[in-house]
C-alpha positions as CSV (number, residue, x, y, z in Angstrom):
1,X,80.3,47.3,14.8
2,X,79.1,50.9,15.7
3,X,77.4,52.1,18.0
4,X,73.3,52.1,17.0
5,X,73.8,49.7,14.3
6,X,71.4,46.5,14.2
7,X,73.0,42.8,14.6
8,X,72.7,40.3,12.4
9,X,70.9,38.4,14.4
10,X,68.4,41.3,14.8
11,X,68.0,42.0,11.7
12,X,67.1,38.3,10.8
13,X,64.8,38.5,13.4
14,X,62.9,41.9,12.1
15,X,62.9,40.2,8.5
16,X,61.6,37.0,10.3
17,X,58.6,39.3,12.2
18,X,57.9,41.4,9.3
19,X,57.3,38.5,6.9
20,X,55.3,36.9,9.1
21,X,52.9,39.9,9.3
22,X,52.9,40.3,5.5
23,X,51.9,36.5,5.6
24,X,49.7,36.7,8.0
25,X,45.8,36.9,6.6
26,X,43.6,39.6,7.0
27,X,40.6,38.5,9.5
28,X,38.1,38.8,6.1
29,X,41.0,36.4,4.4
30,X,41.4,34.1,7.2
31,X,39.3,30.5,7.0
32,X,37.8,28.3,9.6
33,X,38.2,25.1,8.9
34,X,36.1,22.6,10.1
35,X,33.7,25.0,10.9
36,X,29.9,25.5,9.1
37,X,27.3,28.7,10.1
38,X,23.7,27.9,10.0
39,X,22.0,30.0,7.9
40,X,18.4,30.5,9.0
41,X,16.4,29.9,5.6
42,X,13.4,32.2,6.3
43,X,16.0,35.1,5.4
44,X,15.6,33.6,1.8
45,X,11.9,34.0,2.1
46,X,9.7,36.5,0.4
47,X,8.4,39.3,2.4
48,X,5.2,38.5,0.1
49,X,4.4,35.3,-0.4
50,X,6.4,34.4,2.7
51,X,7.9,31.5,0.8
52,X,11.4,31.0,-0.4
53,X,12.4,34.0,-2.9
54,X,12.8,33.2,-6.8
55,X,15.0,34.5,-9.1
56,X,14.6,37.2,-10.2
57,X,14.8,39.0,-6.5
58,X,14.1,42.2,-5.6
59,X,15.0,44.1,-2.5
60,X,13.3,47.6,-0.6
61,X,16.0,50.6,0.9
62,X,14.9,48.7,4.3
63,X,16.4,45.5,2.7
64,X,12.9,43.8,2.4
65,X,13.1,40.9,-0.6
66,X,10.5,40.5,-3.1
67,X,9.9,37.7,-5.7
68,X,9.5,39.3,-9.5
69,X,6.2,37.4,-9.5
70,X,5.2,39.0,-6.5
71,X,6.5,42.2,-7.3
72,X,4.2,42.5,-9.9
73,X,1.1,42.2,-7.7
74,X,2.4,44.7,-5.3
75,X,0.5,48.1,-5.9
76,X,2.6,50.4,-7.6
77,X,5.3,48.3,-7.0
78,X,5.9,49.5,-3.7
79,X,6.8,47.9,-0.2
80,X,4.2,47.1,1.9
81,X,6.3,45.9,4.7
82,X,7.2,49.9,5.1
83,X,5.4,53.0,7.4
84,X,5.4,55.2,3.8
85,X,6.4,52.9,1.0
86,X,9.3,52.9,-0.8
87,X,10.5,51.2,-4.5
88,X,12.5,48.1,-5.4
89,X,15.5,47.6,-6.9
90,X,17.1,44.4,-8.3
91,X,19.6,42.4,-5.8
92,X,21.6,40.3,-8.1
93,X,23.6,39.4,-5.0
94,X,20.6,37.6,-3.8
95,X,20.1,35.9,-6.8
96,X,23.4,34.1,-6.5
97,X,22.6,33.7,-2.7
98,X,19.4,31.5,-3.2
99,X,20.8,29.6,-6.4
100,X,23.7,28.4,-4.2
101,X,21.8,27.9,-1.1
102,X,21.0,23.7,-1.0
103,X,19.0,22.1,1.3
104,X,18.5,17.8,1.6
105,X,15.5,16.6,0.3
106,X,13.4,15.5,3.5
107,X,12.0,12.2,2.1
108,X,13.7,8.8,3.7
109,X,15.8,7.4,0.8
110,X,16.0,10.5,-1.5
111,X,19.6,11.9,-1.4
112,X,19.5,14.8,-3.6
113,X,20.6,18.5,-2.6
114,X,18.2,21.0,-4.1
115,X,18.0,24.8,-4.1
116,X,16.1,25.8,-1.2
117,X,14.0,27.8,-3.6
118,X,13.1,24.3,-5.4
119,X,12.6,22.0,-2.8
120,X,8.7,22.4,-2.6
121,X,8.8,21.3,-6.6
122,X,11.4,19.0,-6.3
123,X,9.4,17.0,-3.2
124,X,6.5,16.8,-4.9
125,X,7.3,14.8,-7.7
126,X,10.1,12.7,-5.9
127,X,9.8,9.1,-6.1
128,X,10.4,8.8,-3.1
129,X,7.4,10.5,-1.9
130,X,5.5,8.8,0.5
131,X,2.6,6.8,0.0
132,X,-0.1,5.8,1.7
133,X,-1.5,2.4,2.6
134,X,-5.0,1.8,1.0
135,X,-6.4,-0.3,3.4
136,X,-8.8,1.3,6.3
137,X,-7.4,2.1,9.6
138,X,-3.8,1.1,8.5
139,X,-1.5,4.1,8.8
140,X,1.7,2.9,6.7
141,X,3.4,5.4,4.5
142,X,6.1,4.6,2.4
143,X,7.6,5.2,-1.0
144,X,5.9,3.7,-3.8
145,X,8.6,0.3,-3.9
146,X,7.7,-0.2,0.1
147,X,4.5,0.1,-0.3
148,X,3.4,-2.5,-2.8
149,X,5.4,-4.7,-0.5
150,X,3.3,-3.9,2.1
151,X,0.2,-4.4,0.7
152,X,1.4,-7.8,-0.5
153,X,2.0,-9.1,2.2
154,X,0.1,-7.8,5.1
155,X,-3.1,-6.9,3.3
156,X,-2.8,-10.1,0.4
157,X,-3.3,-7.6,-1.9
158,X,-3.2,-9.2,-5.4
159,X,0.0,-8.0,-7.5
160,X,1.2,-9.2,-10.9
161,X,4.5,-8.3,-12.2
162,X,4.4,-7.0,-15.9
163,X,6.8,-6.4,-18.4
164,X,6.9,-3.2,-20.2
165,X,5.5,-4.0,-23.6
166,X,4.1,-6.8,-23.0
167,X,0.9,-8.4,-22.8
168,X,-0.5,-10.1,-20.0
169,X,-3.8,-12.0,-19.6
170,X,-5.3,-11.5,-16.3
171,X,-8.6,-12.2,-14.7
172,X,-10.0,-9.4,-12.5
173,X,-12.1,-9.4,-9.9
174,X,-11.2,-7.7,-6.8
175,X,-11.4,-3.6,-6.2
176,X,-8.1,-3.4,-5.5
177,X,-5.0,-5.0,-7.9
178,X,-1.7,-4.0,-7.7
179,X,0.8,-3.9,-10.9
180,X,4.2,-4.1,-9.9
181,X,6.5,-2.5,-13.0
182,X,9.2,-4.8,-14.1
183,X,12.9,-2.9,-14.5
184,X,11.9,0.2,-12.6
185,X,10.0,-1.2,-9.7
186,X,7.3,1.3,-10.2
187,X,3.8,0.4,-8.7
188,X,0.7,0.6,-10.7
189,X,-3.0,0.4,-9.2
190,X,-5.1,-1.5,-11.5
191,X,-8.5,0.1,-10.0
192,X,-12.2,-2.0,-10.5
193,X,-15.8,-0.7,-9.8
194,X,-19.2,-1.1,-10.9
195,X,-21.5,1.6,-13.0
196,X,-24.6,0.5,-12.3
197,X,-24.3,-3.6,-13.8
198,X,-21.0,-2.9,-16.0
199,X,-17.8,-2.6,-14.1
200,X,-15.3,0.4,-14.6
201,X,-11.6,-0.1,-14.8
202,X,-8.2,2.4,-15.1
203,X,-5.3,2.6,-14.2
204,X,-3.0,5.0,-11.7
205,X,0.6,4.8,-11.0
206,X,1.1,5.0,-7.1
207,X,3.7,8.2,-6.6
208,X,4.1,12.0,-6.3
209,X,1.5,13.6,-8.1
210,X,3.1,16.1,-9.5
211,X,5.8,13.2,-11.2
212,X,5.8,14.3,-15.0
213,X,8.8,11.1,-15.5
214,X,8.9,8.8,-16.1
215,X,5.7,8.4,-18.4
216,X,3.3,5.7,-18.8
217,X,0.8,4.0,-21.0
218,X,-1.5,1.6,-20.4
219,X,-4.2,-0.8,-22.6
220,X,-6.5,-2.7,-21.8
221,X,-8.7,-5.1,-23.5
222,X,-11.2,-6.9,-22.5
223,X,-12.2,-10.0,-23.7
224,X,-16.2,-11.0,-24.0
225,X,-17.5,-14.9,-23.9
226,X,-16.3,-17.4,-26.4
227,X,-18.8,-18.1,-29.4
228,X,-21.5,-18.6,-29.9
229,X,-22.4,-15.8,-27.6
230,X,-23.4,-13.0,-29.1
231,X,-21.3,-10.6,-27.2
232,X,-18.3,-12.4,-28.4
233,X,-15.7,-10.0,-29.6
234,X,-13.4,-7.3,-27.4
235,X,-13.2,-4.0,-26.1
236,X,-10.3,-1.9,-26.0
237,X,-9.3,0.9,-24.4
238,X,-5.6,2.9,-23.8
239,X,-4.6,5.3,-21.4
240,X,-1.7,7.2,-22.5
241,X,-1.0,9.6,-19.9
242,X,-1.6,7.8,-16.5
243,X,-2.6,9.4,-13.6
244,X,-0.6,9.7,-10.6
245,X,-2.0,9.2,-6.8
246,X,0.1,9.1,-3.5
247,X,-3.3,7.9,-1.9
248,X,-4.3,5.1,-3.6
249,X,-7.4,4.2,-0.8
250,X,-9.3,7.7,-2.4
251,X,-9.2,6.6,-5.7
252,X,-12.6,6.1,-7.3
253,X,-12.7,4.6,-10.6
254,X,-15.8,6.6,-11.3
255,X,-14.0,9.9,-11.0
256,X,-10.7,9.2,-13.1
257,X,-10.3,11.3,-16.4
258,X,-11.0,8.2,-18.4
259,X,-11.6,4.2,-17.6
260,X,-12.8,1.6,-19.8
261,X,-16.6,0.5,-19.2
262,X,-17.3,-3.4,-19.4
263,X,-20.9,-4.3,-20.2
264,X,-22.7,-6.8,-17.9
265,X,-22.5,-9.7,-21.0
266,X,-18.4,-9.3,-20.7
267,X,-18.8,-10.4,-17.1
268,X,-18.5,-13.7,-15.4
269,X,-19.0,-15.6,-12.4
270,X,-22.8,-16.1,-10.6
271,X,-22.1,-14.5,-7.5
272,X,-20.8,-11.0,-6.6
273,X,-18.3,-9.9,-7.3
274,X,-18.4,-10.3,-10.6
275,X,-14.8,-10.9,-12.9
276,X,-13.5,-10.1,-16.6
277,X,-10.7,-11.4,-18.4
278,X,-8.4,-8.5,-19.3
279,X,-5.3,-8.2,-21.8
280,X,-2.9,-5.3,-20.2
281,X,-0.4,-3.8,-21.9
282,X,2.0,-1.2,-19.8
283,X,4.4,1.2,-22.0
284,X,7.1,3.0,-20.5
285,X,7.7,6.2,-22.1
């Protein structure tokens, strides 16, 4: 072996080092696993509106974000957030940023991972909204399912199963009857009051609101005094579109976009109040 010349050994060794360095990720390649950074949401937020940013996004030469919506209401389409003004450009980076950005629903029993930038539409038509109790000075809120149960059985609240498509016969008296929806467990307020001596009555499906699914329908007839009265015959009336209510207690009958009106011969009973034999019919759309 000469003199200078490298061992085996050493040379195995340099290989050995080397490779490892070549292996060796860069710090911008290396991952941490096991390991999650918070991301503070409000850095998704429009500088306008303040809420979470929208496709398409926007962004200022001092990095300030802008909905399109919003942009459009700025004057001239500049940034108000700086000293002289400046223009916007499109951030598609951004736009990948928010659509990718998930955040839990926040109602007890919904699951579902939304993008932060939905989550105001997606909670407010969620079934699992909460609801509130209807009776006064009770401060129970649950979703829809947990809430008829409630009302059944802390309040007696009367509640009728139905089947969807189906008639049912039911005599109604109170202000207050509860329809519980066969299948989907959906709750249904079956809402009575008086207009001057006839008696109003609709119908509103206890949830979000803003809940466009599933759809409902609803009939009702109701059924006069047998012959030989002379206001012997029926009534009908059909809802197909019912409204939706996460506060069942501020429902007035009075005030719902249509109801069907019962004329004081249809009524029976010598007291107050007064009851009417209805035929319901609840369609699932």
């Amino acid at each position: 072996m000469n003199r200078g010349s490298t061992s085996p050994v050493e040379n195995a060794g340099d290989r050995s080092a080397k490779k490892a360095r070549v292996d060796r990720p860069s710090s911008g390649q290396a991952k941490r696993a096991g390991r999650v950074a918070a991301l503070n949401m409000s850095l998704l937020n429009c500088t306008v509106c303040c809420g979470p940013c929208k496709p398409p996004i926007f962004q200022c030469n001092d990095r300030h974000l802008a909905c399109g919506r919003c942009l459009a209401k700025l004057p001239g389409e500049q940034c108000q957030k700086c000293e002289h003004g400046a223009g916007f450009s499109p951030c598609p980076i951004m736009d990948d940023i928010v659509s990718l950005a998930k955040v839990e629903c926040s109602h007890d029993g919904c699951k579902s991972s939304v993008p932060y930038h939905e989550l105001d539409d997606h909670e407010s038509a969620c079934p699992h909204s909460p609801c509130y109790c209807m009776q006064p000075g009770c401060g129970f809120v649950g979703p829809p399912q947990v809430l008829l149960g409630h009302l059944a059985a802390l309040h007696s609240v009367p509640v009728h199963t139905v089947r969807y498509g189906k008639v049912h016969r039911l005599r109604v008296s109170a202000p207050r009857f509860l329809l519980h929806g066969e299948g989907d467990d959906s709750a249904f307020l079956l809402a009575v009051g008086m207009l001057g001596t006839a008696m109003v009555v609709s119908a509103v499906c206890i949830r979000a609101g803003a809940s466009l699914w599933p759809r409902y329908a609803v009939k009702l007839l109701a059924n006069g005094p047998p012959p030989p009265s002379s206001a012997a015959g029926r009534i009908k009336w059909e809802l197909e579109a019912v409204t939706s209510s996460t506060r069942p207690d501020e429902v007035v009958v009075e005030e719902l976009p249509s109801f069907l009106t019962v004329p004081p011969a249809y009524l029976v009973g010598s007291g107050a109040p007064k009851a009417v034999t209805l035929d319901i019919r609840v369609d699932k759309m």
